[in-house]
DRENGUMI-696133 format. One record per atom (N, C-alpha, C): y, x, z negated. Coordinates in steps of 0.2 Angstrom, whole numbers, padded with zeros to 4 digits, always signed. Each point is the difference from the previous one (the first is absolute). Example, Ala and Ser with C-alpha at 12.3 -4.5 7.8 and 13.67 -1.06 7.14 Angstrom:
% residues 2
-0028+0066-0039 +0006-0004+0000 +0006+0004+0000 +0005-0002+0004 +0006+0004-0001 +0005-0004-0003 
This chain:
% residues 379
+0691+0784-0680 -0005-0001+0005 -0004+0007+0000 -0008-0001+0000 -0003+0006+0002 +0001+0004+0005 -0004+0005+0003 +0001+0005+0002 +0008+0000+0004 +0005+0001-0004 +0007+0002+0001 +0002+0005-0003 +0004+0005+0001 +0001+0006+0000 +0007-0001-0004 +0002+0004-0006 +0007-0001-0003 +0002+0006+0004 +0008-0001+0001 +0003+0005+0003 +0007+0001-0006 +0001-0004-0002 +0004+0001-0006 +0001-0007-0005 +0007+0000-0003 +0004-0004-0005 +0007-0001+0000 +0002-0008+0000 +0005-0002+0000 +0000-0006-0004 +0007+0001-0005 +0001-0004-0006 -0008-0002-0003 -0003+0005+0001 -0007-0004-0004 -0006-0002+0004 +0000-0002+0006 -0003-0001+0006 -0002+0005+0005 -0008-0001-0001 -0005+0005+0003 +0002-0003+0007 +0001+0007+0005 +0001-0001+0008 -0006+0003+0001 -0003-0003+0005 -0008+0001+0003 +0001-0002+0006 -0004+0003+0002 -0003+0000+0009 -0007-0003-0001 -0004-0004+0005 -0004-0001+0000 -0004+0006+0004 -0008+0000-0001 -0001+0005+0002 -0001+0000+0011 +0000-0009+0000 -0001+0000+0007 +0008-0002+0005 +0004+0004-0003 +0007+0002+0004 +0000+0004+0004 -0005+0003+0000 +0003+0005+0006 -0002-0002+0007 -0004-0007+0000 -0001-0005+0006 +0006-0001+0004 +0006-0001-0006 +0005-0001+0005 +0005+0007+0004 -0003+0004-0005 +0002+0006+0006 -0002+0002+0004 -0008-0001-0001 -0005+0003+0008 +0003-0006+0005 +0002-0006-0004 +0000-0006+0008 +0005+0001+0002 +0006+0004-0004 +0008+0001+0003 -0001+0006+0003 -0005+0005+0000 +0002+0005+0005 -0005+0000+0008 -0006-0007-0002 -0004-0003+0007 +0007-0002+0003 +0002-0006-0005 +0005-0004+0003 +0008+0003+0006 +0002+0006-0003 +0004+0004+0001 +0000+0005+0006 -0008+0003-0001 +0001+0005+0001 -0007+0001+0006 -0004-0005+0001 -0005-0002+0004 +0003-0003+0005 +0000-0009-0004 +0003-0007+0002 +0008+0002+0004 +0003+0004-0003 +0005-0002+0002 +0003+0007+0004 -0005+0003+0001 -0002+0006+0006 +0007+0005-0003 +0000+0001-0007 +0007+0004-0002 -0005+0009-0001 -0005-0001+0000 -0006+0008+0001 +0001+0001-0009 -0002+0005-0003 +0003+0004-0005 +0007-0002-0004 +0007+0000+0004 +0006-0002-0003 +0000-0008-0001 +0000-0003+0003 -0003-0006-0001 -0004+0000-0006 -0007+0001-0001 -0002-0001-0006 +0002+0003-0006 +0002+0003+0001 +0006+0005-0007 +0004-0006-0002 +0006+0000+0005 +0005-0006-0001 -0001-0007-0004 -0008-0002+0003 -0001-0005-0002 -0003-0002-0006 -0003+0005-0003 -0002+0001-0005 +0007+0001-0007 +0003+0004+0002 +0007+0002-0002 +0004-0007-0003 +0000-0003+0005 +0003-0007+0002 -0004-0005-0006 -0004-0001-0001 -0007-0004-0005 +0004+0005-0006 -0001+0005-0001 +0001+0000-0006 +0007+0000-0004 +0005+0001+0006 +0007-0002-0004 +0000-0010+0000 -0003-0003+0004 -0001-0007-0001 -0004-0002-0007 -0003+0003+0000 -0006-0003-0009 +0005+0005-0004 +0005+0002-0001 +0003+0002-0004 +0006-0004+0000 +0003-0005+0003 +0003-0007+0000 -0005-0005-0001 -0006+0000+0001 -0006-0006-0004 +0000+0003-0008 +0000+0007-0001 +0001+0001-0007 +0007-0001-0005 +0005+0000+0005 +0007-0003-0002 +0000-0007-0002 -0004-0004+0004 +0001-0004+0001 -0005-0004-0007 -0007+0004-0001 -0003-0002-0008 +0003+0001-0004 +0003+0004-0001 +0005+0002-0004 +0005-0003-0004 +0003-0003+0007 +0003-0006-0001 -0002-0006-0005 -0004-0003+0002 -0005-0005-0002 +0001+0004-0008 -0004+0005-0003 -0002+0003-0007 +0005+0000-0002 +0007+0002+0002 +0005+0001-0004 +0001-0007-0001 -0001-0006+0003 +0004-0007-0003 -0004-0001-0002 -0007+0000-0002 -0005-0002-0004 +0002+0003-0007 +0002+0007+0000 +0000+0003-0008 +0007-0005-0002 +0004-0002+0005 +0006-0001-0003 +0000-0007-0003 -0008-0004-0001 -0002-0006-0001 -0004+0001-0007 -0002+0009+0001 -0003+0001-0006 -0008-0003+0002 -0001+0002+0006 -0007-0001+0003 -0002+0009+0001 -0007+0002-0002 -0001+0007+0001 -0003-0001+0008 +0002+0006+0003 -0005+0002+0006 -0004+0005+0000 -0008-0002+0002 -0004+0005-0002 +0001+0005+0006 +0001+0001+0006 +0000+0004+0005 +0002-0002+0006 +0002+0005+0001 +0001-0003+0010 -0005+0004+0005 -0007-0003+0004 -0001+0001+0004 +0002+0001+0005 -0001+0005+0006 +0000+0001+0008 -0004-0001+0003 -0001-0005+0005 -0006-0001+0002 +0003-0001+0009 -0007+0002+0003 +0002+0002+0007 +0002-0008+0004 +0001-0008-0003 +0004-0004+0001 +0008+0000-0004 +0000+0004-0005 +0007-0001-0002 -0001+0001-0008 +0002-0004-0005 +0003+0004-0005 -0001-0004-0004 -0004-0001-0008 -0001-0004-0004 +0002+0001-0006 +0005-0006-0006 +0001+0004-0005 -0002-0005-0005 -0006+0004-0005 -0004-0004-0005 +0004-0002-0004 +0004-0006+0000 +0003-0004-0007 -0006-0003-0006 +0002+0003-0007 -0005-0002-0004 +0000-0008+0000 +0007-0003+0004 -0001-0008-0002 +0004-0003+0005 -0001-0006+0005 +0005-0001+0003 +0004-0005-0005 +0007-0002+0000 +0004-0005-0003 +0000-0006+0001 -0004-0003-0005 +0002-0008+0005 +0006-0002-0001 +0005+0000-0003 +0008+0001+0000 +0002+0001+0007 +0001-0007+0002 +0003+0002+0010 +0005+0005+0002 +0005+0000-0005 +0005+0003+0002 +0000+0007-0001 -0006+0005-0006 -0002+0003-0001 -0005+0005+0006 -0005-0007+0003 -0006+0001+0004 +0005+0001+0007 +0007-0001+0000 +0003-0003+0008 +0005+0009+0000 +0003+0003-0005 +0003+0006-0002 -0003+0006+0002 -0008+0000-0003 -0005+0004+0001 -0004+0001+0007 +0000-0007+0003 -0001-0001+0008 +0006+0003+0003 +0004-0004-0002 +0005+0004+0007 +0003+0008-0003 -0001+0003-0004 +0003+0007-0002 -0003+0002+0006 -0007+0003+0004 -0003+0002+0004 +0005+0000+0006 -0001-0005+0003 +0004-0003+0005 +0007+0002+0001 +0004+0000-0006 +0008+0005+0000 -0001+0004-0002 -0004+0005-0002 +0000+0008+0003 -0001-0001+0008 -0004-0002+0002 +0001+0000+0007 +0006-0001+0004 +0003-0005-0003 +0006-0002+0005 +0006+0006-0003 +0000+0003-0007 +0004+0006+0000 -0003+0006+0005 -0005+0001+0000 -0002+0006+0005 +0002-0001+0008 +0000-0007+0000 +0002-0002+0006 +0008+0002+0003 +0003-0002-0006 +0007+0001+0000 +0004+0007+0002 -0005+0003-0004 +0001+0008-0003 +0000+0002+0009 -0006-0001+0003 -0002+0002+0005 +0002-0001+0005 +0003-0007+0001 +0004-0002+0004 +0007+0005+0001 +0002+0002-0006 +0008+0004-0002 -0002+0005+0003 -0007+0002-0003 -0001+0010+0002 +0002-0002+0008 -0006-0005+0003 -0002+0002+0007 +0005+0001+0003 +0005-0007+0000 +0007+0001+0003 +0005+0007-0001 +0000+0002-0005 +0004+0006-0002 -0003+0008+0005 -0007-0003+0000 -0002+0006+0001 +0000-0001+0011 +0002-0005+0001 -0001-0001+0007 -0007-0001+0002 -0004-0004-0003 -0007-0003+0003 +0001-0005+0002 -0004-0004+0005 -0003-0005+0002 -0005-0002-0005 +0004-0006-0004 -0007-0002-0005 -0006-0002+0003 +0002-0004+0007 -0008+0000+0005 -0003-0007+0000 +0005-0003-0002 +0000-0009-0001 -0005-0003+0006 +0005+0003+0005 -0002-0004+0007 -0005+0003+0001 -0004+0007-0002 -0003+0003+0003 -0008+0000-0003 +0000-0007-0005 -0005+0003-0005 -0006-0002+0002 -0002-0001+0005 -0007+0001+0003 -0003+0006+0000 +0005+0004+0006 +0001+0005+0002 +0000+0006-0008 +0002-0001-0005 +0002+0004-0003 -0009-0001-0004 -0004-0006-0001 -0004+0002-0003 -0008-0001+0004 +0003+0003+0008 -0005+0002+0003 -0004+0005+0000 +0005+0006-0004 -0002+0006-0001 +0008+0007-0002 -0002+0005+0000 +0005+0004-0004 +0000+0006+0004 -0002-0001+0006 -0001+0006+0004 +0005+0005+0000 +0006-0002+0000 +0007+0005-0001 -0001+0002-0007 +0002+0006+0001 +0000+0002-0009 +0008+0004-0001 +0001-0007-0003 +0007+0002-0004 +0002-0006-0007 +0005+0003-0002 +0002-0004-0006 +0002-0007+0001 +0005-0002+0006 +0001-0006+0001 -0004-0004+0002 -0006+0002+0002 -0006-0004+0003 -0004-0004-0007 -0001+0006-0007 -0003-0002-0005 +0003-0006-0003 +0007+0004+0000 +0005-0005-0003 +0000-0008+0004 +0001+0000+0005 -0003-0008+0003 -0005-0002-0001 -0004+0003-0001 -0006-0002+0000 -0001-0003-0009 +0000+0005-0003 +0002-0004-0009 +0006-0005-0001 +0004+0000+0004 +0005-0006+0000 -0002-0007+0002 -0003-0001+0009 -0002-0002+0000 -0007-0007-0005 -0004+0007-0004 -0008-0001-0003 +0004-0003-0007 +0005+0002-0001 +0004-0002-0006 +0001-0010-0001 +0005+0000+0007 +0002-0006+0002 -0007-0003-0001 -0006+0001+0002 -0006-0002+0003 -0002-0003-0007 -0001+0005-0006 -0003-0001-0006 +0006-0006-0002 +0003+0001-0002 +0006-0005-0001 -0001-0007+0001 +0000-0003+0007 -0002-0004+0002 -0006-0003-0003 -0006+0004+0004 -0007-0001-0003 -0002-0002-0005 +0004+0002-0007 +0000-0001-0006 +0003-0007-0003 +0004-0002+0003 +0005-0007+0000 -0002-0006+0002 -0007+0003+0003 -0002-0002+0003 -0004-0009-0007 +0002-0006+0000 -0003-0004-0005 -0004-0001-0001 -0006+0004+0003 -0007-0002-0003 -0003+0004-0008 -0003-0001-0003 -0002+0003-0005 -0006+0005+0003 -0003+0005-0003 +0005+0004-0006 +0006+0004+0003 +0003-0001+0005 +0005+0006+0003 +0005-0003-0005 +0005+0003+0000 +0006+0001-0005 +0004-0006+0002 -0001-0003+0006 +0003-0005+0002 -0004-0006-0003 -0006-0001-0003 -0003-0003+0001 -0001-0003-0007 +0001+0007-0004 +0004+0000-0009 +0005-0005-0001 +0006+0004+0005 +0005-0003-0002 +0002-0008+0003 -0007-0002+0004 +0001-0008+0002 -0004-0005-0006 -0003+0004-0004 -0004-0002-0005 +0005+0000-0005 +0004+0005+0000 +0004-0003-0007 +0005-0004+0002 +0003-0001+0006 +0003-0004+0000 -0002-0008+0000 -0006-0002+0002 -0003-0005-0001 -0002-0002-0009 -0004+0007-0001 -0001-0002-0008 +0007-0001-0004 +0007+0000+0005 +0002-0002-0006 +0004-0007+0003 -0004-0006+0003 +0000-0006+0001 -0008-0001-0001 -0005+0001+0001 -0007-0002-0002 -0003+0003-0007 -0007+0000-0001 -0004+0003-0003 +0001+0007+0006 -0003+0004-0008 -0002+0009+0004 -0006-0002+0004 -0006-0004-0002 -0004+0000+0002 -0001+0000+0007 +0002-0007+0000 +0002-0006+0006 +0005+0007+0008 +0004+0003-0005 +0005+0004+0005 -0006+0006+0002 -0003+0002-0005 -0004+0004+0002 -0005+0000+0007 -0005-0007-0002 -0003-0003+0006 +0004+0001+0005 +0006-0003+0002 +0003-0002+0005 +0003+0007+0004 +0000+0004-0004 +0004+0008+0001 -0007+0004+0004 -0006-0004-0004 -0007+0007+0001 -0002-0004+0007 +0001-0007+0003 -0003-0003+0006 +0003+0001+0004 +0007+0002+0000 +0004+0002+0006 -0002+0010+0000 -0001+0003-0004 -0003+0009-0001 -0006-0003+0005 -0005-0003-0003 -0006+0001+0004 +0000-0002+0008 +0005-0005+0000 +0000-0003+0010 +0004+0006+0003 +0005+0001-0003 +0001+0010+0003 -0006+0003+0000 -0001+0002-0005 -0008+0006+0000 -0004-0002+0008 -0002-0006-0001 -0004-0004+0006 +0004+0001+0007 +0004-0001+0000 +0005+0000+0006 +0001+0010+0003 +0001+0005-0006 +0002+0005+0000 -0011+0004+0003 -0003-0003-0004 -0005+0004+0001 -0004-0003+0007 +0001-0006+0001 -0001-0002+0007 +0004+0004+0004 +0006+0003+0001 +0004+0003+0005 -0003+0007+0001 -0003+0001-0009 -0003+0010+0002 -0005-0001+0002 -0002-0006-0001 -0011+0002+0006 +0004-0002+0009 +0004-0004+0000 +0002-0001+0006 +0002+0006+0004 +0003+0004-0004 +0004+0008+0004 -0005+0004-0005 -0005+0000-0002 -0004+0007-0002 +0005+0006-0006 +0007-0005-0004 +0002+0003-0005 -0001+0000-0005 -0004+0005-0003 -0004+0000-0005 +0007+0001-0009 +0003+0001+0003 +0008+0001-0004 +0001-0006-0005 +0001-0005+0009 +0002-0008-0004 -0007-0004-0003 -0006+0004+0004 -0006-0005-0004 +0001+0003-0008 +0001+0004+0000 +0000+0004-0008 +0007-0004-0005 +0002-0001+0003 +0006-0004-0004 -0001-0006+0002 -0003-0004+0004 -0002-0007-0002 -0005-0002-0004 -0005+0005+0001 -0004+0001-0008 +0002+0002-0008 +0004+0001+0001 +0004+0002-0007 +0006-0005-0001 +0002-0002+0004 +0005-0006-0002 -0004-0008-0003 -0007+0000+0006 -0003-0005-0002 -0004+0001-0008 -0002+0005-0002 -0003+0002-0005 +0005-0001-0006 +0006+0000+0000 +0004+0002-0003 +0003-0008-0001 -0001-0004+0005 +0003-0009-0002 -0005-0003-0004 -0004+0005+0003 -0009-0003-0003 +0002-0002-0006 -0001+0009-0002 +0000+0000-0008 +0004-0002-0004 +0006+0000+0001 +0009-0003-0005 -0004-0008+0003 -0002-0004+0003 +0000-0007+0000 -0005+0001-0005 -0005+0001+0000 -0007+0002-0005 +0002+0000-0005 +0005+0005-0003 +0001+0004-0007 +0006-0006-0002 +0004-0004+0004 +0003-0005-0002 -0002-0007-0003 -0005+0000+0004 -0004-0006+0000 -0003+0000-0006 -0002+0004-0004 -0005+0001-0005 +0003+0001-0005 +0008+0002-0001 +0002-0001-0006 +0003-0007+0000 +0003-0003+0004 +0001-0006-0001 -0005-0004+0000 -0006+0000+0000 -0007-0004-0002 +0000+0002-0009 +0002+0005-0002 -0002+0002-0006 +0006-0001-0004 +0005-0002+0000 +0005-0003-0002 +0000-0004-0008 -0001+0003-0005 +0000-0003-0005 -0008+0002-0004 -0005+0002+0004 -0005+0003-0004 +0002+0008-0004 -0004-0001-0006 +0001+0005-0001 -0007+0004-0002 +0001+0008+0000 -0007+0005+0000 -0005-0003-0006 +0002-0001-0004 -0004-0004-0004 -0006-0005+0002 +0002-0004+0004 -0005-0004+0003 -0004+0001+0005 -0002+0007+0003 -0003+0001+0006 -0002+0007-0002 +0004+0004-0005 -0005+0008-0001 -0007-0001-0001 -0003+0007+0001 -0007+0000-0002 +0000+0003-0006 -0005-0003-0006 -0001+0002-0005 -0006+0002+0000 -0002+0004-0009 -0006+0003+0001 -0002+0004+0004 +0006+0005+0004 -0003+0005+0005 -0002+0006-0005 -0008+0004+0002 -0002+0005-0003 +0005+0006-0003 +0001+0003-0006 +0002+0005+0001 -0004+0009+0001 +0004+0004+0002 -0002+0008-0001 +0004+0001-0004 -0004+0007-0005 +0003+0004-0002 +0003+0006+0005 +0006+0003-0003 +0002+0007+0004 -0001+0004+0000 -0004+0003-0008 -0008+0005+0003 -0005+0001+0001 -0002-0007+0002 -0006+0001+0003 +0000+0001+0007 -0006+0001+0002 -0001+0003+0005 -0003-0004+0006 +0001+0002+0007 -0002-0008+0007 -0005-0002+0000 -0006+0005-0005 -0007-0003+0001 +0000-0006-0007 +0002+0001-0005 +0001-0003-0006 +0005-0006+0001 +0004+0000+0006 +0002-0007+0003 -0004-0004+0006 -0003+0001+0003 -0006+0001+0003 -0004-0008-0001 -0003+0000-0006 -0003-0005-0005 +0002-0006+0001 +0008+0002-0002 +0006-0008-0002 +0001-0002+0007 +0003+0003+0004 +0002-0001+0006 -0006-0004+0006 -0005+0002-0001 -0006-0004+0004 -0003-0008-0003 +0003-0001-0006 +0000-0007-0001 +0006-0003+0001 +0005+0001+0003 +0006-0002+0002 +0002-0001+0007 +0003-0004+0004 +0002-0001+0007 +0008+0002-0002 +0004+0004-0005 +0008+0000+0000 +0001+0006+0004 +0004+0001+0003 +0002+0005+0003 +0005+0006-0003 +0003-0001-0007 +0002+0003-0005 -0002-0001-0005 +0003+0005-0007 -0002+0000-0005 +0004+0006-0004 +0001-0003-0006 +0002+0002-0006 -0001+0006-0004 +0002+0006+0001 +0002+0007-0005 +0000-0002-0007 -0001-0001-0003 +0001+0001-0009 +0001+0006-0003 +0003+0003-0003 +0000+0006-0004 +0002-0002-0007 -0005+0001-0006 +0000-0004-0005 +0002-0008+0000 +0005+0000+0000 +0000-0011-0001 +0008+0001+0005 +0002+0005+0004 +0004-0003+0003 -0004+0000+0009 +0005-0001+0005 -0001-0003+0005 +0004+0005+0004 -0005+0006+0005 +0005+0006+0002 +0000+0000+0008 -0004-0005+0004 +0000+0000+0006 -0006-0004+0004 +0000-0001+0006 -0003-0003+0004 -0007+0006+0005 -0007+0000-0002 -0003+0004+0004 -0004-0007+0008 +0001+0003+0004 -0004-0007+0005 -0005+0004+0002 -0004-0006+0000 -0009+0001+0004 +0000+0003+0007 +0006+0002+0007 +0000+0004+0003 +0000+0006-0004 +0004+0003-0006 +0000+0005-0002 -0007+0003-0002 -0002-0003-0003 -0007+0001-0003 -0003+0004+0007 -0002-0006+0003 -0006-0001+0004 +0002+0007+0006 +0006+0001+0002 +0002+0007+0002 -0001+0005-0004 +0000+0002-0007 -0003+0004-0004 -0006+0001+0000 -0004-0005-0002 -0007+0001+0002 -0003+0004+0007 +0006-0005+0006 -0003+0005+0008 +0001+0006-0001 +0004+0005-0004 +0004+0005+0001 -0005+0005-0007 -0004-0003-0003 -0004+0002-0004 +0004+0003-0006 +0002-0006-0003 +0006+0003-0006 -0003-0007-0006 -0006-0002-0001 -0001-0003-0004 +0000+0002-0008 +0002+0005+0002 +0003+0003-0009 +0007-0001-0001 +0005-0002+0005 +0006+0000-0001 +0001-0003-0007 +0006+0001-0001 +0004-0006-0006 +0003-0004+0001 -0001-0004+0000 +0003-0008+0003 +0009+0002-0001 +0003+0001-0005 +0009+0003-0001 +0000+0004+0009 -0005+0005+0001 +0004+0001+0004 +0001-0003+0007 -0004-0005+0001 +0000-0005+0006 +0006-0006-0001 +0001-0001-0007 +0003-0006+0000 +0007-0001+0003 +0003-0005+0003 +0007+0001+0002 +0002-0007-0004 +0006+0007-0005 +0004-0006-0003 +0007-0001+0003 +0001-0006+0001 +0003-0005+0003 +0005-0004-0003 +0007+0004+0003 +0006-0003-0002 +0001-0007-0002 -0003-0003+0005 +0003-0006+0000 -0007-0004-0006 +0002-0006-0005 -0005-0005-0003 +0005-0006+0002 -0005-0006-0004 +0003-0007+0000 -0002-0002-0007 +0002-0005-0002 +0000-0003-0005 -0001-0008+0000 -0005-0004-0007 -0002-0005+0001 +0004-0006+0004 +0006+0000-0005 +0006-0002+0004 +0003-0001+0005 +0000+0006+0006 +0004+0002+0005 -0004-0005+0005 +0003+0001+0004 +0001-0008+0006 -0004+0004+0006 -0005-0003+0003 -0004+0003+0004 +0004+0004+0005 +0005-0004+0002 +0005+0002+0003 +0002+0007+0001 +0001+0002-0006 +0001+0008-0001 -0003+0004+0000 -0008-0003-0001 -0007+0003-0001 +0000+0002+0008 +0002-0005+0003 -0002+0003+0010 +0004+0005+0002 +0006-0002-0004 +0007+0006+0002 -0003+0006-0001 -0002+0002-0008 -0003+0005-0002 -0004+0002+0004 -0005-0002+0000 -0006+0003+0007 +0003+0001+0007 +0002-0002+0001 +0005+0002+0008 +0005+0006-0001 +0003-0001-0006 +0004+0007+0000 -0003+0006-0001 -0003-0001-0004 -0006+0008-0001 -0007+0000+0003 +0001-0004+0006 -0006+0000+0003 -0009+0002-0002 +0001-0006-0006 -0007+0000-0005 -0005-0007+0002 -0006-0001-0002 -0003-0005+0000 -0001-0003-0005 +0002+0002-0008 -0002+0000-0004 +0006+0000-0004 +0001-0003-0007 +0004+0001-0007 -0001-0001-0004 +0002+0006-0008 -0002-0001-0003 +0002-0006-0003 -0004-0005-0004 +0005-0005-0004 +0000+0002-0008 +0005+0003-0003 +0004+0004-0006 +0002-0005-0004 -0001-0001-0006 +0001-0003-0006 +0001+0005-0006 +0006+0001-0003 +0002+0005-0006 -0003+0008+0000 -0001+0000+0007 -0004+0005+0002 -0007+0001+0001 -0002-0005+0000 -0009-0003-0001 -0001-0001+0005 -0007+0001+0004 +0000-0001+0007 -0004-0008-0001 +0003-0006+0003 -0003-0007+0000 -0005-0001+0007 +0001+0003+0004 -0005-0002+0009 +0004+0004+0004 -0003-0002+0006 +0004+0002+0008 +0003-0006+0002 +0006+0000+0004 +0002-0004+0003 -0004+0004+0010 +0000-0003+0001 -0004+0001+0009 +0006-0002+0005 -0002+0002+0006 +0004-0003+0005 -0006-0004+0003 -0004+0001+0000 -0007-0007-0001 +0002-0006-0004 +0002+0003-0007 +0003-0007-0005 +0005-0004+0002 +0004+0002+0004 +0005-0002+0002 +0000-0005+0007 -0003+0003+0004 -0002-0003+0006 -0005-0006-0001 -0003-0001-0004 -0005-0006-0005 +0006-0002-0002 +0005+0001-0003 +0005-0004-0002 +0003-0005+0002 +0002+0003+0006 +0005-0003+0008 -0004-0003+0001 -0008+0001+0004 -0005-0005+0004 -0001-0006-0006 +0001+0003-0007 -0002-0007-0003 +0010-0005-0001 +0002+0004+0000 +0007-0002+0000 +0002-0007+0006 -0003+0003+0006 -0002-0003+0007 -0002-0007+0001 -0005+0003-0004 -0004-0008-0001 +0002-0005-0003 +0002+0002-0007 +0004-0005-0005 +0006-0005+0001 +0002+0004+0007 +0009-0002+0001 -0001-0003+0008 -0007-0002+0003 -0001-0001+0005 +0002-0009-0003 +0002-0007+0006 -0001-0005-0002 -0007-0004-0001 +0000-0004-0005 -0008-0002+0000 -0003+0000+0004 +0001-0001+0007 -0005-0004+0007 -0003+0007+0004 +0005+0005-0005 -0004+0006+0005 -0004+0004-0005 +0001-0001-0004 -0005+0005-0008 -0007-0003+0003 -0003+0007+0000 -0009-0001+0000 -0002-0005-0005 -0004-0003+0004 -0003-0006-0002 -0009-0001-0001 -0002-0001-0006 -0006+0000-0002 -0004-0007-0001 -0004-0003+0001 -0003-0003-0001 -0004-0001-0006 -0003-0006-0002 -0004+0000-0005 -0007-0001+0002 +0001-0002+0006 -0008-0003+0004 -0001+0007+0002 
């Protein structure tokens, strides 16, 4: 994610903060130390409190990456975000029992922290604060250890819960989809997992404009964006189901060379509507330079640049062969608009996420019953 902040590495996996986290500290020490009339120690406490909890949301991604690598899925990162905690799977599994492992890993870090904290509290003589949990997340006025501790015990049970919860995308809402995918289509379980995410989102964001909670509006906006998209990005691959890149790339896209320069690209590009384009360096094929790039050099008064050094070469290609299918996966993993299409090393066209989406809407149509296909006349 942009502007997120690394704070370190684990097994391989970039740990980041988002840059607008500390929202949720300024609201835990209003909340605390305002709100809940605790002065100064109070907002200490509660602040204190927020950050040993997103250290169990971090345990708890964690989770999640560790069962994903154990599937030999990579994770690009774990974000922190001042709702809670994201971790970038390069791919989810349509393997249900795969996609249902990796769901609930999350969820049992929790219920072990829960365990664990359960054993401390009692050992240690605390009131874990069951009966009390109104009260305990009214505020942190008191400032001591067994306070925090209740209160992260409590917030623990809380995520637990909330997460198991079965709508999609919550973890619950994974593991209701793999259980269905493995009596239906993925597609089919998909839909029916993202309809029930969204009537929560709706449910939860109608409750935050009712009580002026901008917390829960914030998470019913990201739950609902988040059923959106997994129904969307399901929906499109099984539309595309059997096409292959061959029959939708674009060909004859203009190439550049790698030392020429942005104004001597300049020419080619202004008889073209493509949004990328092809590096050459003698007769091979070295990277992708795009028309933002240019057009930002030009603003920046750099029209003598050398094209090599704007180009961004890109891990990911596709090949004529490969099934569009893979073509979207790749663009959703490395977060591209564009790929190369590579033939023995020879650059043949771009594949688009435009190309693609032309693909599905015409896919749409084809697979509709005759009485609803657009209908033309001769007269």
């Amino acid at each position: 994610m942009n502007r997120a902040f690394r704070l370190g590495t684990f097994r391989e996996i970039d740990i980041k903060v988002h840059i607008t986290f500390p929202l949720i500290l300024a609201w835990a020490a209003f909340q605390f130390g305002i709100a809940g009339r605790g002065g100064v120690g109070g907002a200490i406490m509660g602040m204190l409190a927020i950050l040993i909890l997103f250290l169990i949301v971090l345990l708890h991604e964690l989770g999640h990456s560790i069962a994903a690598q154990w599937y030999d899925v990579s994770v690009k990162e774990i974000v922190l975000l001042p709702i809670g905690g994201v971790a970038r799977l390069a791919r989810i599994p349509e393997d249900p029992k795969q996609e249902f492992v990796i769901a609930g890993a999350g969820p049992l870090v929790n219920v072990i922290i829960a365990v664990s904290m359960t054993a401390a509290g009692l050992a240690a003589g605390f009131d874990l604060g069951i009966s009390r949990t109104p009260l305990i997340f009214a505020g942190l006025s008191r400032v001591s250890v067994e306070r925090i501790f209740e209160y992260v015990f409590i917030s623990n049970l809380f995520l637990l819960a909330f997460n198991l919860i079965p709508a999609f995308p919550l973890d619950g809402g994974r593991m209701f989809r793999a259980l269905l995918a493995s009596r239906m289509s993925y597609a089919r379980a998909t839909a029916t997992a993202g309809v029930i995410g969204q009537g929560l989102a709706a449910i939860l964001g109608f409750w935050g404009l009712r009580n002026f909670n901008l917390i829960w509006i914030f998470i019913a906006v990201f739950i609902y964006m988040g059923a959106s998209q997994e129904r969307k990005s399901v929906r499109i691959r099984s539309r595309l189901a059997g096409l292959k890149v061959s029959q939708v790339f674009s060909k004859d896209i203009p190439h550049l060379y790698a030392n020429s320069t942005v104004l001597d690209a300049l020419g080619v590009t202004q008889q073209t509507s493509h949004s990328h384009f092809p590096l050459i360096e003698g007769d091979q094929y070295v990277g992708l330079v795009s028309r933002e790039a240019l057009i930002d050099a030009v603003e920046r008064s750099r029209s003598g640049t050398l094209l090599r050094e704007l180009q961004k070469k890109e891990r990911a290609s596709i090949h004529l062969q490969d099934d569009l299918s893979k073509a979207q996966r790749l663009l959703e993993e490395h977060n591209l608009t564009a790929l190369p299409v590579i033939e023995s090393g020879k650059f043949m066209g771009l594949l688009s996420a435009i190309n693609i989406e032309e693909a599905s809407r015409l896919a749409t149509i084809q697979t509709k019953p005759p009485h609803l296909r657009p209908h033309h006349s001769d007269g």
